[in-house]
C-alpha positions in Angstrom: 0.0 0.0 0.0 1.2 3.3 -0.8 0.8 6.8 0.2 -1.5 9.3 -1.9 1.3 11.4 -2.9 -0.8 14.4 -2.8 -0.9 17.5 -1.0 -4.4 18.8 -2.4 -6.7 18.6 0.5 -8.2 22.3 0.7 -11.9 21.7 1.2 -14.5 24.4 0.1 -15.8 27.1 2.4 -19.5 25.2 2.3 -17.7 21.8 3.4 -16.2 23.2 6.3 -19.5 24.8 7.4 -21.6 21.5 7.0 -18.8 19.7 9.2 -19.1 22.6 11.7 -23.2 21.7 11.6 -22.5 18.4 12.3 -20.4 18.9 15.3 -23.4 20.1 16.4 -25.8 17.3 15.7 -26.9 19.1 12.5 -27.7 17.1 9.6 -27.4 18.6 5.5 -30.8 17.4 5.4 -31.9 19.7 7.9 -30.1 22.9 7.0 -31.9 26.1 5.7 -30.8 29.0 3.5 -30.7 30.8 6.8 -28.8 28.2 8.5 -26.0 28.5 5.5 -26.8 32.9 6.2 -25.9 32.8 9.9 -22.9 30.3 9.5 -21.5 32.7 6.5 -21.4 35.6 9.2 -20.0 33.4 11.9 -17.4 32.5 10.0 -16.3 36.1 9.1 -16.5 36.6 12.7 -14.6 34.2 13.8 -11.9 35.6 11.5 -12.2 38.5 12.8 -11.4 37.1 16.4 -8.4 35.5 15.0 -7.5 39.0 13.7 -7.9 40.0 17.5 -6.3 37.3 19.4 -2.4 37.8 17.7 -0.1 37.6 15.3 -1.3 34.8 12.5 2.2 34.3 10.3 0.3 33.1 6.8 -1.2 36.7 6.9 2.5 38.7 7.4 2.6 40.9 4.4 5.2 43.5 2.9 3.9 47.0 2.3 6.3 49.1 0.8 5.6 52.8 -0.1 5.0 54.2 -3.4 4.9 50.3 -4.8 1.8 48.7 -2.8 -1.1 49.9 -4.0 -3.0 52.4 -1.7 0.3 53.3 0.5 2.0 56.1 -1.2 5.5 57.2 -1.8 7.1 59.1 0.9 7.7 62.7 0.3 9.4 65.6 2.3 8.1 67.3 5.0 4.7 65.1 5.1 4.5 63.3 8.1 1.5 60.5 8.3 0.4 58.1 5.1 -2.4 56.3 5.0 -1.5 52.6 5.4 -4.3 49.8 3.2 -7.5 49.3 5.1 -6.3 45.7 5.4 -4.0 46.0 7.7 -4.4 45.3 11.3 -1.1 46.0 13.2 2.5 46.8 12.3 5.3 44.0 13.0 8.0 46.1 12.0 9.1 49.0 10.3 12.1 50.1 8.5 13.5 52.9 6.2 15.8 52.5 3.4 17.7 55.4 2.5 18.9 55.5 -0.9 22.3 58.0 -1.3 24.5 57.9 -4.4 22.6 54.8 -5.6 23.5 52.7 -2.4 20.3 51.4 -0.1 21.0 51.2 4.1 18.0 50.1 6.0 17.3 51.4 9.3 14.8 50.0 12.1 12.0 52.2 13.2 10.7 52.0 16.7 7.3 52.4 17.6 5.7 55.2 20.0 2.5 55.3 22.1 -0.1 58.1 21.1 0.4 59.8 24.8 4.7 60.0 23.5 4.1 61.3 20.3 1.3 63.7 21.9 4.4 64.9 24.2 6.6 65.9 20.9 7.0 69.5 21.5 8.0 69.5 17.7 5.9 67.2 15.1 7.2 69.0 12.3 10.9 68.8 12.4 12.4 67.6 9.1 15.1 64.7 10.0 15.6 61.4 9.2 12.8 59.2 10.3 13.9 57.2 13.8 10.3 56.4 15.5 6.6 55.9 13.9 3.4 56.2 15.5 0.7 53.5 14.2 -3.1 54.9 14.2 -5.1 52.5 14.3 -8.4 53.5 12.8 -10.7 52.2 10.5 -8.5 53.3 7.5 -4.9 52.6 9.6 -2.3 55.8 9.5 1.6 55.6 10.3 3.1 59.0 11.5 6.5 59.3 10.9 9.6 61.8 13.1 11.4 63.1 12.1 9.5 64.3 9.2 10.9 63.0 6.2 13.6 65.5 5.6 15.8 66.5 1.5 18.6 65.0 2.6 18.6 61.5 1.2 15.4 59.4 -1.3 13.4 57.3 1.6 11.6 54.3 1.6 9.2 52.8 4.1 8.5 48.9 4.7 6.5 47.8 6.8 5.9 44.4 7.6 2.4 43.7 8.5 -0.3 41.8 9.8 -3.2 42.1 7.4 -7.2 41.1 7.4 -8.1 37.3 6.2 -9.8 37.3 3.3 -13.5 37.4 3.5 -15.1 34.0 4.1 -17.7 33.2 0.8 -19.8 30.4 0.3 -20.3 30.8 -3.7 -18.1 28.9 -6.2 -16.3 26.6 -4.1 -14.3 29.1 -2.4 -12.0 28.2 0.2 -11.1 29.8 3.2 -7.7 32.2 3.1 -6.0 30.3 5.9 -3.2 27.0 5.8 -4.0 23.2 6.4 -2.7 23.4 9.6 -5.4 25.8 11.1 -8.4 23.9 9.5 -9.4 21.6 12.4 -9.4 25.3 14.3 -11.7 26.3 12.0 -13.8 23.6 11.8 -13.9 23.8 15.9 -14.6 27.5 16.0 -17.1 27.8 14.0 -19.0 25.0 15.3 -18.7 26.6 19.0 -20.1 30.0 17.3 -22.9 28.1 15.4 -24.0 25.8 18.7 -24.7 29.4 20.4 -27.3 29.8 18.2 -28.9 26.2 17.4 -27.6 23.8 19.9 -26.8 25.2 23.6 -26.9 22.0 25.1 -23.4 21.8 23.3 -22.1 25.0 23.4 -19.8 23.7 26.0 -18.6 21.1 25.0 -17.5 23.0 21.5 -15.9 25.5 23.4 -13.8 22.6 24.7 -13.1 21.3 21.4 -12.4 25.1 20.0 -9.8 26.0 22.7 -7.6 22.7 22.7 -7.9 23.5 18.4 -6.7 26.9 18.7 -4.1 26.1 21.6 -2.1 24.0 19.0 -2.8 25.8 15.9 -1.3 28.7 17.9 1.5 27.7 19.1 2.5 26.1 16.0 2.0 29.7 14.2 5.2 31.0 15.8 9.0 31.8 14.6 11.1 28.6 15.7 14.2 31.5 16.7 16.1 31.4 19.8 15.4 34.5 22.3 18.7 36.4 23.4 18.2 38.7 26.5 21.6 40.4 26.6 22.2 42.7 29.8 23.0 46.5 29.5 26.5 47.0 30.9 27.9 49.6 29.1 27.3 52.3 31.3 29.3 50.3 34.0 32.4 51.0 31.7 32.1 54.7 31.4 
């Protein structure tokens, strides 16, 4: 006996809702086209929650400015850009400076709104060393200094960004890898017995948080930590 030799299992958005119904004692014969309504938006939601909860690696996406669409190029003496709507929190963010055709990049670090509130002076022009990320519905990144003449910048940011929206139509399949499908599966049955099956709502919550507390910490960079201590004032 041999193995498939495949690696093609990516069931459609509709197969993973009917499995989710029948974690829930939910038959196909059963379901309505207000069933399939309500499990459309739970799914969404639940992605949404994901979105919430942390970091998800599949969705880590490059912006860079003046080449993603909808982030523009960086220009002197304009502070804040408005970053994709899709985007749901910075990761990390550097500049690279372009001078006499040779390209340095340089980490940005991040600032609260109450510290870049206390900036006595937002519009100095300088090279960029901190961002502030404003998260509203349409995300903004505030650079300071305020891009200055002095060399060509350009801003990358790498990001977390939305999942794709969850469809039913056309055998679409959710925007998320193999290894987070039982998750799914286990979420959205927990979401769905809230609505039609109480009596289990439980017991899917059980099944939901032992599926999410491996597909999480699986979703992580396999790097060792290094805490160094600061001793250099000690030698001054």
């Amino acid at each position: 006996m041999t193995s498939s030799g495949t690696y093609d299992f990516g069931p459609a958005n509709s197969a993973f809702v009917l499995n989710a119904f029948d974690r829930i004692q939910i038959r196909p014969s059963a379901l309505l086209v207000e069933h399939m309504q309500r499990a459309s938006i739970e799914a969404n939601l639940l992605l949404a929650e994901w979105a919430n909860r942390g970091v998800n690696l599949w969705k880590s996406e490059l912006l860079t400015s003046g080449v993603t669409s909808g982030f523009s190029a960086i220009t002197q003496g304009t502070a804040t850009y408005t970053l994709p709507a899709r985007t749901v929190s910075i990761l990390v963010a550097y500049v690279s400076t372009l001078v006499n055709g040779s390209s340095t990049d340089r980490i940005l670090s991040p600032i609260s709104t109450y510290e870049y509130g206390a900036i006595p002076q937002k519009t100095i022009q300088a090279p960029p060393t901190v961002y502030w990320y404003n998260r509203q519905i349409t995300p903004q990144i505030t650079l300071w200094g305020v891009p200055n003449l002095s060399s060509t910048y350009t801003l990358n940011l790498q990001v977390m960004a939305q999942v794709e929206d969850n469809g039913l139509a056309s055998g679409q399949t959710p925007n998320i890898p193999y290894r987070w499908y039982d998750c799914f599966t286990a979420g959205l049955a927990y979401r769905l017995a809230r609505i039609y099956m109480p009596a289990l709502e439980d017991k899917r919550k059980m099944d939901y948080t032992e599926s999410w507390s491996f597909a999480a910490s699986e979703d992580t960079e396999d790097v060792n930590l290094y805490i160094y201590p600061g001793l250099g004032s000690y030698y001054r």
